[in-house]
C-alpha positions as CSV (number, residue, x, y, z in Angstrom):
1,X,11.1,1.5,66.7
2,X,7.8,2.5,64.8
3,X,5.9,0.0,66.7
4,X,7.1,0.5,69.6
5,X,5.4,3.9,69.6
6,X,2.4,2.8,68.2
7,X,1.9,0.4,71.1
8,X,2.9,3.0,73.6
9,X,0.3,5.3,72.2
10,X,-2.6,2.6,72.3
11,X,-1.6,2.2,76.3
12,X,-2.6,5.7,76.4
13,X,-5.1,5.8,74.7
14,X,-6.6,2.8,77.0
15,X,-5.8,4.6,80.2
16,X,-7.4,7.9,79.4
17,X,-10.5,6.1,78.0
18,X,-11.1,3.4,81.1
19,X,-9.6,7.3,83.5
20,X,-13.1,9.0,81.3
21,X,-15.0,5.8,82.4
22,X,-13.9,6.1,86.0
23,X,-14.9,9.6,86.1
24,X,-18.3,9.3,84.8
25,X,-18.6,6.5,87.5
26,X,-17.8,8.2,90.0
27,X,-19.7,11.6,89.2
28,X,-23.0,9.3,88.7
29,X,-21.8,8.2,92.5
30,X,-21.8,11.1,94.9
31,X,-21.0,9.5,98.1
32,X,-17.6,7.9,96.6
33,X,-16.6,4.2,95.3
34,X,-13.6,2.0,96.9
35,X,-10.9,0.8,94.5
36,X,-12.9,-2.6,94.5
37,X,-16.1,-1.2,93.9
38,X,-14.6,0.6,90.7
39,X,-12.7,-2.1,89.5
40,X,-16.2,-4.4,90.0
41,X,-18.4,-2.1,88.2
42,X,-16.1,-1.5,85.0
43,X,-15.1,-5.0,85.0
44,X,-11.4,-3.5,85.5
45,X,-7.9,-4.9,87.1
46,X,-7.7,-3.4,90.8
47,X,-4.3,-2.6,90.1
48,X,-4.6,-0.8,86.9
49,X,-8.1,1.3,88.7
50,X,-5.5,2.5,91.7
51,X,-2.7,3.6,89.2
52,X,-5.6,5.7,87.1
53,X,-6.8,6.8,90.1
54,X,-3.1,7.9,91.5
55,X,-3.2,10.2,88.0
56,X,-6.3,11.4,88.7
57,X,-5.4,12.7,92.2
58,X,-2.4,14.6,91.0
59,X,-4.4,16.3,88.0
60,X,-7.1,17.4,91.4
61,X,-10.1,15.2,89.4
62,X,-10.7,13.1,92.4
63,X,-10.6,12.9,96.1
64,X,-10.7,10.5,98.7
65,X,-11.9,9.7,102.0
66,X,-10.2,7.2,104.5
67,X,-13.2,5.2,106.4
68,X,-11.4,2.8,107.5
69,X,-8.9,0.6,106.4
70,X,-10.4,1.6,103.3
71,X,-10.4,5.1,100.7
72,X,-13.6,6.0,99.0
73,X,-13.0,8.1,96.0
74,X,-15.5,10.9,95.0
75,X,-15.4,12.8,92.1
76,X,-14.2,16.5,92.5
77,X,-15.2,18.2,89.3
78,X,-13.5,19.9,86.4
C-alpha cells in the first residue's frame, strides 16, 4: 500500500512539472501552440500534452482557439 502512494505522488509530481513546462511554453508563445506543436517542442506524448492541457482549461490557465480542424492554445495568465 505504501508504494502504491509513493508512485501515485511521483505521477503528480510529473504532471504538474511537464503542466509548469507547458505554461512557460506557451506564455514565451503569444499567438498559441497546437497540441503537436507542444508535444514537439517538450519532446512530450500528444496524449499526455492534451490531458494537461484539459486540466489546465478547467483551472482558467489556458485558452484556445479553433482554426480549423485544429485548437491553438494560448496562455491566459495567472
Amino acid at each position: 500500500m505504501e508504494e502504491k502512494r509513493i508512485e501515485e505522488s511521483k505521477d503528480v509530481e510529473y504532471e504538474s512539472e511537464n503542466a509548469k513546462k507547458i505554461l512557460k511554453l506557451l506564455e514565451k508563445n503569444p499567438r498559441g501552440m497546437t497540441i503537436t506543436e507542444i508535444a514537439n517542442a517538450l519532446n512530450l506524448n500528444r496524449h499526455t500534452v492534451t490531458k494537461i492541457l484539459e486540466r489546465l482549461l478547467i483551472e482558467k490557465r489556458v485558452d484556445f482557439d479553433e482554426r480549423g480542424p485544429a485548437k491553438v492554445f494560448y496562455y491566459v495568465g495567472k
